[in-house]
FIROMI-424327 format. One record per residue (C-alpha): residue in one letter; x, y, z. Coordinates in steps of 0.05 Angstrom, whole numbers, plus 5000, padded with zeros to 4 digits. Layout:
<sites>
AXYZ/...
</sites>
This chain:
<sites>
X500050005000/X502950774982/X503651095046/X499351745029/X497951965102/X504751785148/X510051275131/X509350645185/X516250495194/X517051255209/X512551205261/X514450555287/X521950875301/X517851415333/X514751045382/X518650505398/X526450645385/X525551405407/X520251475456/X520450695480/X513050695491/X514149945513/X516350215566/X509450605593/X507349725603/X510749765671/X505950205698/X499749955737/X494950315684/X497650025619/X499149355647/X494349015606/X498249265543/X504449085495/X508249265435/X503048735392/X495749175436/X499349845410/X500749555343/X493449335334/X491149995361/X494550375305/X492749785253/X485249955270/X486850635264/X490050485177/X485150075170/X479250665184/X484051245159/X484850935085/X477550575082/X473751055121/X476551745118/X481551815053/X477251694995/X472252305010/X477452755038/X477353174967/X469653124965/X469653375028/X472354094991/X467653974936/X461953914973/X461454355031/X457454345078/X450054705057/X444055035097/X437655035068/X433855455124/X432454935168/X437654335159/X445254275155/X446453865086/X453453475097/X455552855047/X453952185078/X461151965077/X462952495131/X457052095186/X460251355168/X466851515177/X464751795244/X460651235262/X467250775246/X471951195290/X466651265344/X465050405340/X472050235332/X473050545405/X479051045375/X475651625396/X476751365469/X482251005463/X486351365510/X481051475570/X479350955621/X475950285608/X470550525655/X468951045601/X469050535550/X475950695532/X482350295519/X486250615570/X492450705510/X497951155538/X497251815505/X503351695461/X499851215430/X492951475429/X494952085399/X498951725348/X492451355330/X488552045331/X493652355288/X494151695228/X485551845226/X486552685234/X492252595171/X487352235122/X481352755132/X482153335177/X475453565161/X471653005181/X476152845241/X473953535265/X468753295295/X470952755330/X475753235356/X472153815368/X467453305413/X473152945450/X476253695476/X469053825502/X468053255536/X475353325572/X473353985585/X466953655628/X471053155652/X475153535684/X471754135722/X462953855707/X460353695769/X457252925766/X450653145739/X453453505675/X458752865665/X452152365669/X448552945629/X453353145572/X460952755573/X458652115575/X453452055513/X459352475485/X465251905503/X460051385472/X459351865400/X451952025419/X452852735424/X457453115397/X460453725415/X463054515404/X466655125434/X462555715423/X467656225428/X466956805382/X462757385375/X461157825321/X463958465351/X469658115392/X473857605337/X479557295382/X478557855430/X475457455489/X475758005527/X471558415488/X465857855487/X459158125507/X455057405522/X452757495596/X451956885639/X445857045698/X444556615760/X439356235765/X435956075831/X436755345809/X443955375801/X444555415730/X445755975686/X441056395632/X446056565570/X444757145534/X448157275466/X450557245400/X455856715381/X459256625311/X463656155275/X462055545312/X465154925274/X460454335282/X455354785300/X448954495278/X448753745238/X445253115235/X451252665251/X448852545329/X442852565362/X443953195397/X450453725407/X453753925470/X455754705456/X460254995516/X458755735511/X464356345541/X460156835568/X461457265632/X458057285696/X453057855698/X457058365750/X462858025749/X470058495730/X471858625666/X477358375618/X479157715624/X476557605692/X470157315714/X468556835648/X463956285652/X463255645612/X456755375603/X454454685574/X448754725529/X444854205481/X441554385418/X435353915438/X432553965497/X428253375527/X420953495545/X421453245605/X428153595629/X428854295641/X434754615605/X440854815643/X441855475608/X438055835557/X442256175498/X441456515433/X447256425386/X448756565311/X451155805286/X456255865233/X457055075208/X461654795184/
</sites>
């Protein structure tokens, strides 16, 4: 096979003549693994970069993404690729097997991430996009937002976003004008306007996980007192939302 994304023996020398990632097996956590679990982590990851990803990388540019007014048009190659990363478990591969992952030191994980990533950047987006999110909840959500957002995200149910910018801000994130007011429930009501938000509205997933900047109403200005809020596109009936928010959805 041409190597058209990274040359194997390349990374191979990488791995395990520079970095000795053999050597990670000592530790309690990665245990389990070997040179031959690592190798058939990044074989799984080939085998879904050139079958899944590759061959519609140039559609991908061909045929952008299109709004009609109500949906977000996207080719169907982009959702089964996804769905093969997602069921393969590469999406998770690094994070703990009680998340469904294969506990993979990050080494390797990101070596798997970055075969998939080389092959279609475009699509990998948002697996990407979604896996940052849900680190982002992993790591400061309280227990309710984990059950509630990273975990359906971990298993590639929802996806997610970082809804940054704003239309009279760019990169300035100090200048952003999305306020973020208490409620007596303990969540927050959004208010704002938020642009350029890759992934922002599909039908790859049966719902989207947007974390929103905005900054607590009363709190100082500049770069002190942000907020990040966790919001879905679909709400359940039977679930009140934990923050209400207008944005501008730029997809992509």
């Amino acid at each position: 096979m041409t190597e058209t994304i990274i040359n194997r023996r390349d990374l191979s020398f990488l791995l395990y003549e520079l970095l000795n990632v053999e050597r990670f097996t000592s530790h309690p956590r990665y245990a389990d693994h070997s040179r031959e679990t690592f190798d058939a982590a990044l074989e799984t990851a080939y085998k879904v970069a050139y079958d899944h990803f590759l061959p519609h990388c140039r559609k991908n540019d061909l045929e952008e993404p299109q709004f009609d007014g109500e949906r977000v048009h996207i080719i169907p190659e982009v959702k089964e690729a996804l769905r093969q990363y997602i069921d393969t478990g590469l999406m998770v591969a690094g994070k703990d097997y009680e998340l469904g992952g294969m506990q993979l030191p990050a080494t390797v994980a990101q070596s798997c991430t970055a075969v998939v990533k080389g092959a279609n950047t475009s699509t990998f987006s948002y697996a990407g996009l979604t896996v940052a999110a849900s680190n982002l909840l992993l790591a400061y959500g309280t227990e309710a937002q984990k059950e509630r957002y990273a975990y359906p995200m971990l298993e590639g149910r929802f996806f997610g976003t970082m809804a940054l910018t704003e239309p009279q801000a760019g990169s300035s994130l100090s200048d952003i004008k999305t306020t973020a007011v208490p409620e007596d429930d303990g969540t927050y009501r959004l208010t704002g306007n938020k642009i350029f938000i890759s992934g922002g509205d599909h039908e790859l997933s049966e719902n989207i996980v947007h974390l929103v900047l905005g900054r607590v109403k009363g709190a100082r200005p500049a770069l002190r007192g942000f907020r990040c809020s966790s919001c879905r596109s679909i709400w359940s009936t039977t679930t009140a939302p934990w923050a209400s928010v207008t944005m501008s959805l730029w997809p992509a």
